[in-house]
C-alpha positions in Angstrom: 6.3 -61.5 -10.6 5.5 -62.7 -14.2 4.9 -66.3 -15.5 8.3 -65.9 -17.4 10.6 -64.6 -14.9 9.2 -67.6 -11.8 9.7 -70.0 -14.8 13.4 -69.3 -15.6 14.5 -69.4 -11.5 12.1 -72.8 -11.6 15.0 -74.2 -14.3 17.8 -72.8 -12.6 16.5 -74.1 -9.8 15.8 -77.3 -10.7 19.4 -77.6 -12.6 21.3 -76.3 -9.8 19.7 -78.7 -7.5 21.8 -81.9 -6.3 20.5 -84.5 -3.7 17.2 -86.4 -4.6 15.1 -84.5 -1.8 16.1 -81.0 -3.2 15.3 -82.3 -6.7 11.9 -83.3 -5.4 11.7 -79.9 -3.8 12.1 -78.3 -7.1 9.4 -80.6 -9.0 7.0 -80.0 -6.4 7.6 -75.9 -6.8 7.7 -76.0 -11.0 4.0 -78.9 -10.6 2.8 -75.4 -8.1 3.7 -73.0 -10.4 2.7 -74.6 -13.6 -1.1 -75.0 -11.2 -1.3 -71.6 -10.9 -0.2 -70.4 -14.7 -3.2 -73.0 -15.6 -5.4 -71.5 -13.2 -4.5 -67.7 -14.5 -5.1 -68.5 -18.2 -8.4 -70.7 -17.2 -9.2 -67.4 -15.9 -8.1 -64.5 -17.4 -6.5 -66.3 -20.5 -7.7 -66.1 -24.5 -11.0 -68.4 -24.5 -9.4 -71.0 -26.6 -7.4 -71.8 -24.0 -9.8 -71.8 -21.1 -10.8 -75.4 -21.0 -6.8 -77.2 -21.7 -5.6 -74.5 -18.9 -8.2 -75.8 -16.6 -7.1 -79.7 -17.4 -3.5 -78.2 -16.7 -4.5 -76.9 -13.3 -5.9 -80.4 -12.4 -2.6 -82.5 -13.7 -0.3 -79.9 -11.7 -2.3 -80.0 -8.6 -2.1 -84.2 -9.2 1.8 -83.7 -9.8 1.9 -81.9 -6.6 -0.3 -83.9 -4.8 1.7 -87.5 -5.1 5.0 -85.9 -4.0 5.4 -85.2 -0.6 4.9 -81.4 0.2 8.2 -79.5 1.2 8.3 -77.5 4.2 9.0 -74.1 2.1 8.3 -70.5 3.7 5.9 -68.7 2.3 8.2 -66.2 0.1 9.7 -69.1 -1.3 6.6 -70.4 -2.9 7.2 -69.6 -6.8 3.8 -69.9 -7.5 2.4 -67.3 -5.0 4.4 -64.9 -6.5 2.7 -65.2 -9.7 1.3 -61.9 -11.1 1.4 -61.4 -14.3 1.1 -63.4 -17.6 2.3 -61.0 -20.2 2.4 -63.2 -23.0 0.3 -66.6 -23.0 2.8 -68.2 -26.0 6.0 -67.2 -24.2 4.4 -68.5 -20.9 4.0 -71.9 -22.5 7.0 -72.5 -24.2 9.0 -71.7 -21.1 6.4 -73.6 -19.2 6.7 -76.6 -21.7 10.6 -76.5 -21.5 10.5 -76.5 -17.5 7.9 -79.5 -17.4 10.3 -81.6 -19.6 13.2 -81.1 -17.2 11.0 -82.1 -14.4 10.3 -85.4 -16.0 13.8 -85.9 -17.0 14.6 -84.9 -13.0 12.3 -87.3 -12.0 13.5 -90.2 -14.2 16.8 -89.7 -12.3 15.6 -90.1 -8.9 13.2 -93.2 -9.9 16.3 -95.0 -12.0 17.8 -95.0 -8.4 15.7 -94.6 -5.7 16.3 -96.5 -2.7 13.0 -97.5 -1.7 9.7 -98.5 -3.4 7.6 -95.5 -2.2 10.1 -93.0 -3.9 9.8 -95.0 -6.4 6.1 -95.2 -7.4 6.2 -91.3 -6.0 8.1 -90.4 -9.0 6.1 -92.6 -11.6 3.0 -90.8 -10.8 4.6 -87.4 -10.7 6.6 -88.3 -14.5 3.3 -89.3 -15.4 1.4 -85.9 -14.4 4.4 -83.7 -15.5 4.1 -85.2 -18.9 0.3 -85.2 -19.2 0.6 -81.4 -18.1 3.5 -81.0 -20.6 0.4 -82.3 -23.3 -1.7 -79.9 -22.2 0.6 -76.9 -22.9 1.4 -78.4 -26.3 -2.5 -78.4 -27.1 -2.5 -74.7 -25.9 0.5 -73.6 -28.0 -1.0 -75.4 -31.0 -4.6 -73.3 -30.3 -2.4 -70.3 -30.0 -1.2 -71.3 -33.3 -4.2 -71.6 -35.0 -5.8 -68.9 -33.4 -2.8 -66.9 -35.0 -2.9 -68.4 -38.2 -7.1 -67.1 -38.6 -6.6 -63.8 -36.8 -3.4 -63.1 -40.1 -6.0 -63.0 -43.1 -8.8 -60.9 -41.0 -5.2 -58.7 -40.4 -4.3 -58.4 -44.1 -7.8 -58.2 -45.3 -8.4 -55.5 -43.1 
């Protein structure tokens, strides 16, 4: 399925979500997805990009890593239905927008948890959800410049 489509059921998902462990559920599926877009452009994805999608890959993995891992079945994963990447810019801003939302989720849950290990759970996932955020930005603005080169080479040509 493409980057684009997996990113607007993340939201959804993540907005329609309600109780603290569903909301976690949802974080834990947008920090899997956003691995594996990383992982596609490190791969496959205009050079410039290579080395920030690679930092992305490890900040996502880190965002999944502190929360606990939900028991999903393996068509639910959002991530392993990744297939596609049509447009790297589109892919980002979506991808940007989602990882905002999980921070602001998270926020939520810390400002109440109940216990201290939810707590610190959610610090370190806010904290790798907005480094990852960073590293999209820095890949939209290389996009940007690349852009902004490729435009006289275009005209001159």
């Amino acid at each position: 399925m493409d980057a684009v489509r997996l990113i607007l059921a993340s939201r959804r998902a993540l907005a329609g979500s309600g109780e603290a462990p569903v909301i976690l559920t949802e974080v834990w599926q947008a920090q899997a997805l956003a691995q594996a877009i990383g992982s596609r452009l490190a791969v496959s994805g205009p050079p410039e990009l290579r080395g920030e999608a690679l930092g992305l890959t490890e900040l996502a993995g880190r965002g999944c890593g502190v929360l606990d891992a939900p028991e999903l079945d393996p068509g639910d994963l959002r991530a392993a239905q990744l297939t596609e990447l049509a447009d790297a810019h589109e892919v980002l801003v979506g991808l940007g927008g989602l990882l905002g939302e999980v921070g602001i989720a998270l926020v939520g849950i810390a400002s109440s948890a109940a216990d201290e290990r939810t707590y610190w759970q959610c610090m370190e996932a806010i904290d790798a959800a907005d480094e990852s955020r960073d590293r999209v930005r820095e890949m939209l603005r290389k996009l940007a410049a690349r852009e902004e080169t490729a435009l006289p080479e275009r005209e001159a040509g």
